[in-house]
C-alpha positions in Angstrom: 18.3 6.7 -14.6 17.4 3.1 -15.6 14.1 2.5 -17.5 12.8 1.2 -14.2 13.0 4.2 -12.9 11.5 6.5 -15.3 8.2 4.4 -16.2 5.3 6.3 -15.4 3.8 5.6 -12.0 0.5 5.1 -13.6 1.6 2.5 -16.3 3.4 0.2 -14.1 0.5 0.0 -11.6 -1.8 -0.2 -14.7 0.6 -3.1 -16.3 0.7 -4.8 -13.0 -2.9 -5.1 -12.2 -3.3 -6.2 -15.9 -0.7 -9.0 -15.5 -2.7 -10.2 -12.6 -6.2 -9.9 -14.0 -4.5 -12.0 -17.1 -3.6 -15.2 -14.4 -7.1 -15.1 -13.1 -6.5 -13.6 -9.3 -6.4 -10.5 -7.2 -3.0 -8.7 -6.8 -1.6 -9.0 -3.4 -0.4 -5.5 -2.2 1.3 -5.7 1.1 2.1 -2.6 3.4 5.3 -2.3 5.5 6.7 0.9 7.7 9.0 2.5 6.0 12.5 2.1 8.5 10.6 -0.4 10.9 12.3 -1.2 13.1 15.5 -0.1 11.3 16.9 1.2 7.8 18.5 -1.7 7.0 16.2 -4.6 8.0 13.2 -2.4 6.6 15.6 -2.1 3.2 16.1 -5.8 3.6 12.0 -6.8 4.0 11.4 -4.4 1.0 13.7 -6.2 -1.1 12.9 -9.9 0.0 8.6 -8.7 -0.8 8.7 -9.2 -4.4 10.1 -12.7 -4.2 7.5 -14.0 -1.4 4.9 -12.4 -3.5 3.6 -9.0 -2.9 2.5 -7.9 -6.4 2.3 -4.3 -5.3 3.8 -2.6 -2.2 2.9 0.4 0.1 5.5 1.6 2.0 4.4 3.5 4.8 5.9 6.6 5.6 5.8 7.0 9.1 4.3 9.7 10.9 4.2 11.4 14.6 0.3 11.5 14.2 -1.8 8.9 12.1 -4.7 9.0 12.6 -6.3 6.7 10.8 -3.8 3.9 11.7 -4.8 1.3 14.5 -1.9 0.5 16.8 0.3 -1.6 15.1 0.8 0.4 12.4 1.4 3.3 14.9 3.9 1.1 16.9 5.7 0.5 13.2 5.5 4.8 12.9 7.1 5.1 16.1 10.2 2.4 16.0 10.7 3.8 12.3 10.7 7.0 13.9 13.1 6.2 17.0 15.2 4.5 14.4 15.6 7.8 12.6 13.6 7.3 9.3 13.2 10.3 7.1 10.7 10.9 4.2 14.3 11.4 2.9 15.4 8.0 3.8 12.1 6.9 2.6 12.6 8.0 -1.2 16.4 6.7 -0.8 15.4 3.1 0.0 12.6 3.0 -2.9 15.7 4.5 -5.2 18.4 1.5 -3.8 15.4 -0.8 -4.5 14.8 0.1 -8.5 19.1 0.3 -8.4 18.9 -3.2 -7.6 16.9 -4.2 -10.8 12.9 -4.2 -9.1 10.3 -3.4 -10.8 7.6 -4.2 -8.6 5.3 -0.9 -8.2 5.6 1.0 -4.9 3.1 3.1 -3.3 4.1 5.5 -0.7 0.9 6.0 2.4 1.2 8.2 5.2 -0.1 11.8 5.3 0.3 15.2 3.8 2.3 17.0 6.7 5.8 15.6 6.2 5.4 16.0 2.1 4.1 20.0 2.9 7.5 20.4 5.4 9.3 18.2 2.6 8.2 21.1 -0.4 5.4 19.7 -2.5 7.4 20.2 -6.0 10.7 18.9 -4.4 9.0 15.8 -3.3 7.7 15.2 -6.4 10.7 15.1 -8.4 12.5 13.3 -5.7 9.6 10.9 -5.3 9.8 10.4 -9.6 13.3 9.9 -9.3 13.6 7.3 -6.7 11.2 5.5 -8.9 7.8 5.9 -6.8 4.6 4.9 -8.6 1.6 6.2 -6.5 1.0 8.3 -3.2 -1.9 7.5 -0.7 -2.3 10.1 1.5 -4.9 9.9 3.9 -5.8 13.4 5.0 -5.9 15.3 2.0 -9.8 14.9 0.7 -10.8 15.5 -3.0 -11.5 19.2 -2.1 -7.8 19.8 -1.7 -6.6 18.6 -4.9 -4.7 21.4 -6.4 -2.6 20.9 -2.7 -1.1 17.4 -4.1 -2.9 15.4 -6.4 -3.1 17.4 -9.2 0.4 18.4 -9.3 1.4 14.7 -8.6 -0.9 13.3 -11.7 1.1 15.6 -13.7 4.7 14.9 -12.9 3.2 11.3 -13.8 2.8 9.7 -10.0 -0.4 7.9 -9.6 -2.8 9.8 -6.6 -4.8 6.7 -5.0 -8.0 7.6 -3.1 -9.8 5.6 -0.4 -13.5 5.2 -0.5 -15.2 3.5 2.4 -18.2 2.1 3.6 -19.6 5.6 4.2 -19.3 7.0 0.3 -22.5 6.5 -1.1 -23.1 7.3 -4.8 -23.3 11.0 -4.2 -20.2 11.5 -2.8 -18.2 8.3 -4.9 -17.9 10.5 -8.1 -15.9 13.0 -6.4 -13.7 10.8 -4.6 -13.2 9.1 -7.7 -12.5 12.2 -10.1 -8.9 12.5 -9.9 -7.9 8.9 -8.7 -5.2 7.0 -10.3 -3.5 3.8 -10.1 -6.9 1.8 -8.4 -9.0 2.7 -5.6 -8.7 1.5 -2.1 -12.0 0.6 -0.4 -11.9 0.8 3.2 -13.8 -2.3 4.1 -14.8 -0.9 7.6 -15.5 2.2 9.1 -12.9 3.2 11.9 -8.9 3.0 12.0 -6.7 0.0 10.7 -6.3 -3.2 12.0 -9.7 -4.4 13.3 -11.5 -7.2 11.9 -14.0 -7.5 8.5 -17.6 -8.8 10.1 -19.2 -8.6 6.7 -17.5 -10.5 3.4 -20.8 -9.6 1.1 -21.4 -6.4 2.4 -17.6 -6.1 0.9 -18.4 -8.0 -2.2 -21.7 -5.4 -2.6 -19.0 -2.3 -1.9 -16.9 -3.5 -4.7 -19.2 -4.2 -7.1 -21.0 -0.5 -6.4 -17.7 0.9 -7.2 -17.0 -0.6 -10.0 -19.9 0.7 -11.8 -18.5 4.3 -11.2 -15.0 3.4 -12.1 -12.9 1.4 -14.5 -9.8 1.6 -12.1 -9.4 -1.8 -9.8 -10.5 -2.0 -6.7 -8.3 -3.1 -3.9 -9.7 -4.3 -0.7 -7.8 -3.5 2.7 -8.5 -3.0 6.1 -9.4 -6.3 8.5 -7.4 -9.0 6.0 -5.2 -10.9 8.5 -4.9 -14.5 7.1 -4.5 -16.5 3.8 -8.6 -17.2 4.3 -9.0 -13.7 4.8 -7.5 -13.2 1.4 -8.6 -15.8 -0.3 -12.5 -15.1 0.6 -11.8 -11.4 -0.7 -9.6 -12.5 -3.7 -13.1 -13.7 -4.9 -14.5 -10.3 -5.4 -11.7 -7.9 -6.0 -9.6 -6.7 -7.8 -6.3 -6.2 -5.6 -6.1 -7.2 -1.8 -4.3 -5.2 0.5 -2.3 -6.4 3.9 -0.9 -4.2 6.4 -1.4 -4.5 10.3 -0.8 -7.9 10.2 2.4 -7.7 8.2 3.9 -5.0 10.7 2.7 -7.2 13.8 4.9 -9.3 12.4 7.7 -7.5 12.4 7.3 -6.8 16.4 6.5 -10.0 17.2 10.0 -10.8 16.1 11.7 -8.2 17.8 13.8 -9.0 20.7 13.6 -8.1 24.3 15.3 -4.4 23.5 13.1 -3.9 20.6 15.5 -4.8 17.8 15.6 -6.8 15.0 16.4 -10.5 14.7 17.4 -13.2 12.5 14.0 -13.8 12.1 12.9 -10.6 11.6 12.3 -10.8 7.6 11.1 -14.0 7.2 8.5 -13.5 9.9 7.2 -11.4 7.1 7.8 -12.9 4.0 6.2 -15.9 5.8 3.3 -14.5 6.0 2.6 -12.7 2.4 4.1 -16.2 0.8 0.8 -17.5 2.6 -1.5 -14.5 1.6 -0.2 -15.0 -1.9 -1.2 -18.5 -1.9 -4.6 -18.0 -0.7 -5.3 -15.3 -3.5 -4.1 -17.8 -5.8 -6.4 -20.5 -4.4 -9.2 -18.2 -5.0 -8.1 -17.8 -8.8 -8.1 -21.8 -9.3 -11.5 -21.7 -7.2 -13.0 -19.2 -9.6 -11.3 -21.4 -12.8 
């Protein structure tokens, strides 16, 4: 295995957030599906992220019931899935990804069935292997630690945990106990994809957080547009982009719902704009 490959999940989120924080701006973390809408071109958009400027990826794993997805990231689930996408698949294209020489940290999202079916230690060590740096997996609270996030903390994956406007100070420390890598805050209650109504009741969130925590705090949920990030940049630590990355992807599709020639840089489009807006916010703040 390559160096790239063997770094500790926790230090090369750590190092990256840290190399942000030194230019002055938010990290940009960008999601995808995982096989949407087909191995290759989803291999292809992975590989193309780095360069358009996602600082961080999550790579969804796609699921046949995600529940806290809005529809576009369940349209994404299901082509990934018609295509034939694995969690085996999955780990392969993160694995061809560090092969080629990335080192750009990867977070894998989706939900605790399909890594219970997969074997919890196998996927571990498959998931270290393949060179996978953190696991979000929406389903599995803090009370059901010893299920995942314990054992994944200790084979050196980073076990990121959402908070969201409903985790008040009672609740945060627990959420927050065994978290790794930085916490997500949910900026609105309800399923991704809808629409932030409140910037400072975000900025507020944050802030609360960080008083609990010395992790970075990424902001997703509702960010659609390089004003969207920028405005959010401003109080954050990392800023995360999803629906509107895999809407993307289907609004490039053609009549049969397959990929185009236009299929990638209809994303990479996109988070080259996000990226400049965070990076708008850093020369704002300067």
């Amino acid at each position: 295995m390559t160096d790239i490959q063997t770094a500790t999940g926790q230090a090369r989120i750590q190092a990256r957030f840290q190399a942000c924080a030194s230019e002055g701006r938010a990290a940009l973390v960008t999601f995808v599906t995982a096989g949407d809408p087909d191995l290759a071109t989803s291999a292809a958009i992975l590989t193309a992220l780095p360069a358009a400027g996602a600082d961080i990826i999550e790579l969804g794993v796609p699921f046949t019931d995600p529940m806290a997805d809005g529809i576009p990231v369940q349209l994404a689930g299901q082509r990934a899935l018609k295509a034939g996408q694995t969690l085996k698949k999955t780990l392969a294209m993160v694995a061809e990804f560090r092969g080629a020489g990335h080192d750009t940290p990867i977070v894998l999202m989706g939900y605790y069935n399909p890594i219970y079916v997969y074997g919890v230690e196998r996927f571990l060590q498959d998931a270290r292997a393949a060179g996978v740096d953190g696991l979000i997996v929406v389903d599995l609270p803090p009370e059901e630690d010893t299920e995942l996030c314990l054992p994944a903390l200790e084979a050196g994956v980073s076990f990121i945990r959402l908070a969201t406007p409903t985790t008040d100070d009672r609740r945060l420390p627990k959420v927050l106990q065994n978290t790794s890598g930085f916490v997500y805050y949910v900026s609105m209650t309800g399923v991704t994809g809808g629409a932030i109504t409140n910037y400072d009741a975000v900025g507020d969130a944050v802030a609360r957080i960080k008083r609990h925590t010395d992790l970075p705090v990424a902001v997703g949920f509702g960010v659609k547009t390089a004003q969207d990030a920028e405005t959010i940049a401003g109080g954050a630590d990392g800023v995360v982009v999803g629906s509107a990355l895999v809407e993307r992807v289907r609004l490039s599709l053609d009549a049969q719902g397959k990929a185009t020639e236009k299929t990638v840089s209809a994303v990479t489009s996109l988070v080259s704009e996000l990226a400049a807006g965070i990076r708008s916010a850093a020369k704002a703040a300067a």
